[in-house]
N, C-alpha and C positions, 0 to 999 in steps of 0.2 A: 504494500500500500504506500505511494509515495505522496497521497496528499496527507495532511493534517488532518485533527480530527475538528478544529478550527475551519479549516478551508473547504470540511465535508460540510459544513452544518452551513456555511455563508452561500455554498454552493446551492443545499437544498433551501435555503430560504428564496432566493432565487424564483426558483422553479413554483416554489410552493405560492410567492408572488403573482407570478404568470398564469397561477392555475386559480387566483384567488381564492387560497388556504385559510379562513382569518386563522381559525384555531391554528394551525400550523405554524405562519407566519408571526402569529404575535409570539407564542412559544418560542420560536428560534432567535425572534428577535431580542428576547428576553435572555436568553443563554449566553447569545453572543454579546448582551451585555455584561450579566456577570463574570464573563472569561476575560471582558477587557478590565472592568473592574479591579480584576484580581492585578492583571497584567500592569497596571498604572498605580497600583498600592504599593505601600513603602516607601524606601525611599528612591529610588529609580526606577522608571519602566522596563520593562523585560519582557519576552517572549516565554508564553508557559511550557513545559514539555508538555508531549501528548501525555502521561500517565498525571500531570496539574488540571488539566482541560478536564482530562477524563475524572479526576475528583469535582471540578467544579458542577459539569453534570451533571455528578451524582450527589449532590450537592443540590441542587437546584429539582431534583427527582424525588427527593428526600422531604424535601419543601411541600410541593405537590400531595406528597404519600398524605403528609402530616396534618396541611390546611384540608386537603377531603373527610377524612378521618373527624375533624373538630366540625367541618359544617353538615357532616352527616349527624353525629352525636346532637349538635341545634339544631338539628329538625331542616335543613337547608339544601334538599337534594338537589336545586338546580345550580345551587354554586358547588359542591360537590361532584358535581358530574361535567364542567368544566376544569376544577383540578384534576378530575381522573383524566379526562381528554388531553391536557399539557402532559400531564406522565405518561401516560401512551407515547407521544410523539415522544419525548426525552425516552423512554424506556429503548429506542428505537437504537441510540446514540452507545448505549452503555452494553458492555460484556453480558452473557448472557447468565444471570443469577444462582449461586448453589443454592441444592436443595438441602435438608437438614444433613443428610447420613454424610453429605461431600463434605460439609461442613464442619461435621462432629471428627470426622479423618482429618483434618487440617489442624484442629484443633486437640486431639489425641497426640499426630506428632510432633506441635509446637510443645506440649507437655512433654512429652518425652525429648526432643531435642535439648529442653532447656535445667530438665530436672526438678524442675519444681513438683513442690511436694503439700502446696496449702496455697488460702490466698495472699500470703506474702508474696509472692513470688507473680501473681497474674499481671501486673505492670509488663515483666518480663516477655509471659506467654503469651498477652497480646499483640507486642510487636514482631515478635516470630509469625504469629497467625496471621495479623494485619497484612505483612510482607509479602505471605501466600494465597491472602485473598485476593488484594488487590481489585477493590471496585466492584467484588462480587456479591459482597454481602456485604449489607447491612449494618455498620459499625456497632450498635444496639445488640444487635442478633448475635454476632463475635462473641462480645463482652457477656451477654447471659451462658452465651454455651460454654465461656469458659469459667466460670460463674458457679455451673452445672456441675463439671469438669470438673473442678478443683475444690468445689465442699463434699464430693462425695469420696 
């Protein structure tokens, strides 16, 4: 793949323009703010790698998950079903998600890689595991399963 994950997403906005996408189009347009966002923060601008892009993403997916989730619980199904519609499109952008058992093996070997033997030690195994998810899961979801892991 030699384009960006950057240059794919400005690409389909594009198209998704031409095809008069709103949901689409505001979505992307949206990511591609936060990606620049991120890029102009601090103290000099920079160019993000693809695996920055790719947290911002998910990052911005995560958003989505979270505001549907609150305006369903307030009774809000038609703003709720506009955040599921933006995570759709971003779901589109991101690696495709582990299920628990890939999860729980990721999480077993960062135990074992690291030794740990209680929750002192989960600081540890979640940067082992984080390293091998990578965008796959759910930062939350990690953190309980090692959580899981490590009191029993």
């Amino acid at each position: 793949m030699t384009d960006t994950l950057k240059a794919t997403i400005q690409h389909d906005l594009h198209d998704s323009m031409r095809q008069r996408d709103q949901v689409r189009s505001s979505t992307l347009r949206m990511v591609l703010a936060a990606i620049t966002t991120e890029e102009v923060s601090g103290d000099t601008a920079r160019t993000l790698s693809e695996d920055e892009t790719l947290k911002v993403v998910a990052k911005e997916a995560k958003k989505r998950r979270e505001a549907s989730t609150a305006y369903t619980d307030a009774g809000r199904p038609e703003l709720a079903a506009k955040e599921d519609a933006e995570l759709e499109v971003l779901q589109g952008y991101l690696p495709e998600q582990l299920d628990d058992a890939a999860l729980a093996e990721i999480v077993d070997r960062a135990i074992a890689s690291t030794g740990a033997t209680g929750m002192a030690q989960m600081g540890q195994v979640m940067k082992v595991a984080q390293g091998e998810v990578a965008g796959r899961a759910d930062g939350g979801a990690v953190a309980a399963m090692v959580k899981a892991r490590l009191g029993s």
